[in-house]
Backbone as JSON Lines, residues from 0, in Angstrom:
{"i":0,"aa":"X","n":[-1.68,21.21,19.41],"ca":[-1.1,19.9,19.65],"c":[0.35,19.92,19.18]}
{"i":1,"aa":"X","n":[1.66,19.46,20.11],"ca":[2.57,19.27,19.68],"c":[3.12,18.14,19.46]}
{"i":2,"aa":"X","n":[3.73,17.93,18.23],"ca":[5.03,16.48,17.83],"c":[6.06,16.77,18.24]}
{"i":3,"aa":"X","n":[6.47,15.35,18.57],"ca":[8.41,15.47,19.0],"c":[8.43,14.65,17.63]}
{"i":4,"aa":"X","n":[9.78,15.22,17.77],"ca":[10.32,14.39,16.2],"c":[12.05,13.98,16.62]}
{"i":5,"aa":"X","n":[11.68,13.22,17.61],"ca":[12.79,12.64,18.56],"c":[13.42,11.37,17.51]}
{"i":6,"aa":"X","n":[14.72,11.23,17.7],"ca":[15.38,10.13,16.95],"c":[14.63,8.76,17.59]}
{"i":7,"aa":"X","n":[14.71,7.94,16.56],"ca":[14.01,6.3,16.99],"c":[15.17,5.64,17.26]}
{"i":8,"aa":"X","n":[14.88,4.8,18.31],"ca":[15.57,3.8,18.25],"c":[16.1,3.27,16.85]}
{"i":9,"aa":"X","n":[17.44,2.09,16.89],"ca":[17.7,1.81,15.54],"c":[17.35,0.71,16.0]}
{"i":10,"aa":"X","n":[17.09,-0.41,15.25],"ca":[16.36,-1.19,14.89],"c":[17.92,-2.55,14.7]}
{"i":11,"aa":"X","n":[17.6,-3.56,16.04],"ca":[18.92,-4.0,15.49],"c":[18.68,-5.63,14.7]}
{"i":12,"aa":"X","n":[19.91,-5.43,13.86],"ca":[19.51,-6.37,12.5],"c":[21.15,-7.84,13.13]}
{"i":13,"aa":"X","n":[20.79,-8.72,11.71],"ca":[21.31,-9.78,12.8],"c":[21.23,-10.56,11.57]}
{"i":14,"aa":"X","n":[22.58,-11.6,10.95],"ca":[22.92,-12.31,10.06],"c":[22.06,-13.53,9.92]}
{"i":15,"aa":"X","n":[21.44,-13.35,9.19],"ca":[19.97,-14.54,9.02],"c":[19.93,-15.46,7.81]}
{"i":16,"aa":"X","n":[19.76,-16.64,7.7],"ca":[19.32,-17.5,6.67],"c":[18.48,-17.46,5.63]}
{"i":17,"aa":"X","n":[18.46,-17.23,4.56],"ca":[17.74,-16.73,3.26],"c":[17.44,-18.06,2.66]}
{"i":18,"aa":"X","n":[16.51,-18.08,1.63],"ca":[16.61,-18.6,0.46],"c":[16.39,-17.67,-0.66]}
{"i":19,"aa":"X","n":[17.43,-18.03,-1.58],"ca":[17.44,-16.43,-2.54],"c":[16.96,-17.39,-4.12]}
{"i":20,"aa":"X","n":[16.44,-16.67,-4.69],"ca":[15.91,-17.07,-6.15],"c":[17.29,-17.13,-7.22]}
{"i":21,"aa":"X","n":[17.27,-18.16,-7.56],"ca":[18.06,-18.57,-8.47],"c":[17.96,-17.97,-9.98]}
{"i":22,"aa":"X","n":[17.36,-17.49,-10.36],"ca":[16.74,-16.82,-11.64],"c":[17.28,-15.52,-11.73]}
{"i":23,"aa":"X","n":[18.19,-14.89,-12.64],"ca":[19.27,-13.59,-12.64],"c":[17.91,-12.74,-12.55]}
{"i":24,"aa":"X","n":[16.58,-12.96,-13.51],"ca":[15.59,-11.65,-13.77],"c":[15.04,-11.88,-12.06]}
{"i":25,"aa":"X","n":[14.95,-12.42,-11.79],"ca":[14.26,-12.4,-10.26],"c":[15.06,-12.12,-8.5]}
{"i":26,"aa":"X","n":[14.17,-11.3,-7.92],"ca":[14.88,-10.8,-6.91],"c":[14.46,-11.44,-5.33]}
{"i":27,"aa":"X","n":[13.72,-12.11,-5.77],"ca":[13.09,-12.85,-4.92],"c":[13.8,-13.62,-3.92]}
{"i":28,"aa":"X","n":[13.59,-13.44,-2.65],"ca":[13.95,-14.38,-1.58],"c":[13.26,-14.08,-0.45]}
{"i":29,"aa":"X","n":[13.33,-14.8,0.32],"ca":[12.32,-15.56,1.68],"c":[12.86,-15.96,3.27]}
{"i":30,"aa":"X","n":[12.56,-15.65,3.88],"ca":[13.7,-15.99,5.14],"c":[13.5,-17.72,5.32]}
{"i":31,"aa":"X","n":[14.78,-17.78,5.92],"ca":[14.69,-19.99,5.92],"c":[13.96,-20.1,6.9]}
{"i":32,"aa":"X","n":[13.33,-19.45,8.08],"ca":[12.45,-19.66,8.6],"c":[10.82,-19.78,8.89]}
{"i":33,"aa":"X","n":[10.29,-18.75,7.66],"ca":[9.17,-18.24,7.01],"c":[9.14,-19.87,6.03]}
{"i":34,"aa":"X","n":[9.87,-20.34,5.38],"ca":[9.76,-21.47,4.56],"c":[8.87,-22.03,4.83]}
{"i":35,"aa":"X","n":[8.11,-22.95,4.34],"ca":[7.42,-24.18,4.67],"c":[7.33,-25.5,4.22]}
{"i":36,"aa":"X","n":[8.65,-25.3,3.43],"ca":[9.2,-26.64,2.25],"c":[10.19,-26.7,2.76]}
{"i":37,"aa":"X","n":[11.55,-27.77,2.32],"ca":[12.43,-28.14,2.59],"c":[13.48,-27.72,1.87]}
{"i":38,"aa":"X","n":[13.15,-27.4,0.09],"ca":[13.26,-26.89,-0.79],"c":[12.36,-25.91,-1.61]}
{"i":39,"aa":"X","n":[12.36,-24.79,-1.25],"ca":[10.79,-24.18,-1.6],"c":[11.22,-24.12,-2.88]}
{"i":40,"aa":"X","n":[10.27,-23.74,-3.68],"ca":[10.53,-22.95,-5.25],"c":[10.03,-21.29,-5.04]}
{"i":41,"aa":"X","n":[10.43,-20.69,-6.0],"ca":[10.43,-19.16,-5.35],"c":[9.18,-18.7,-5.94]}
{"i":42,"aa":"X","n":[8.3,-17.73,-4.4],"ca":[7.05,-17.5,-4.75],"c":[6.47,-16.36,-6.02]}
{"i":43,"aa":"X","n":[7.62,-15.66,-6.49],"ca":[6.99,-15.16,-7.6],"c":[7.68,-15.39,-9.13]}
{"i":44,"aa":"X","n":[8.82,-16.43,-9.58],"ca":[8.82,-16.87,-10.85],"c":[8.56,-18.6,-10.87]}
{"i":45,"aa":"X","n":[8.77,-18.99,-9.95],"ca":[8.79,-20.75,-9.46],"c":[9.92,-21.27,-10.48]}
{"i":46,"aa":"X","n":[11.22,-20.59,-9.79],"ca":[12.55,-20.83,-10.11],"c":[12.66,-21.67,-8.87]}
{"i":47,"aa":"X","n":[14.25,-22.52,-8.72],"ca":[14.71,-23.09,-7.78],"c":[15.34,-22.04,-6.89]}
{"i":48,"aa":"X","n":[15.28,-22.23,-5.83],"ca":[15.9,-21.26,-4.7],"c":[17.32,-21.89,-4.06]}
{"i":49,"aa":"X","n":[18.48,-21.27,-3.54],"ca":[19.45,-21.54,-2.58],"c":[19.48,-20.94,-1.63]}
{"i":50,"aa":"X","n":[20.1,-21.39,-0.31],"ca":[20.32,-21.0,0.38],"c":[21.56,-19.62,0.8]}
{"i":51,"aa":"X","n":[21.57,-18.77,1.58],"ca":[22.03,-17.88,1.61],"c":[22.17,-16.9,2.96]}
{"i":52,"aa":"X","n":[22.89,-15.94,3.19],"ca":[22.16,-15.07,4.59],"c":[22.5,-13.83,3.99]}
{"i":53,"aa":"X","n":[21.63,-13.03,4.65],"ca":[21.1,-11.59,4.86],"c":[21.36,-11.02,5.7]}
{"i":54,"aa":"X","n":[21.87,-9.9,6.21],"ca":[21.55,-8.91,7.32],"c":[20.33,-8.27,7.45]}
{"i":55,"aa":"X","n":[19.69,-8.57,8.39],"ca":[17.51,-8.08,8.33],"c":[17.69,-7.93,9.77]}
{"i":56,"aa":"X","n":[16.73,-7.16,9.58],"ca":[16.51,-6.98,11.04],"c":[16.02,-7.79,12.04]}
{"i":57,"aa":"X","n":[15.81,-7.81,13.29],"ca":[15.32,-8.92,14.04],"c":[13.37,-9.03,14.07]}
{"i":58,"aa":"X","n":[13.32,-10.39,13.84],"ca":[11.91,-10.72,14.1],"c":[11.38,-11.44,15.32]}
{"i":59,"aa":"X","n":[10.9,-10.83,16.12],"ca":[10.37,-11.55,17.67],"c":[9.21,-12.74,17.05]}
């Protein structure tokens, strides 16, 4: 049996809306669309979150 080990496509990424964790020990953030609050609190210290953007890749 043979593998190709052919280059992948790149994967294209795209300036997106965050909410980032406010807490210096925490790295936590969430895309603003995934949200389900208006103001979420962040899911792993339940610090206050801001808003922010990211470069991520695209989500269909």
């Amino acid at each position: 049996m043979a593998y190709f080990r052919g280059q992948k496509e790149p994967v294209p990424e795209v300036e997106t809306s965050i909410w980032s964790c406010t807490n210096d020990d925490c790295f936590g953030w969430m895309r603003e669309a995934f949200s389900l609050e208006d103001t979420p609190k962040c899911p792993l210290c339940n610090s206050e979150m801001e808003k922010g953007t990211k470069i991520l890749p695209v989500i269909e």
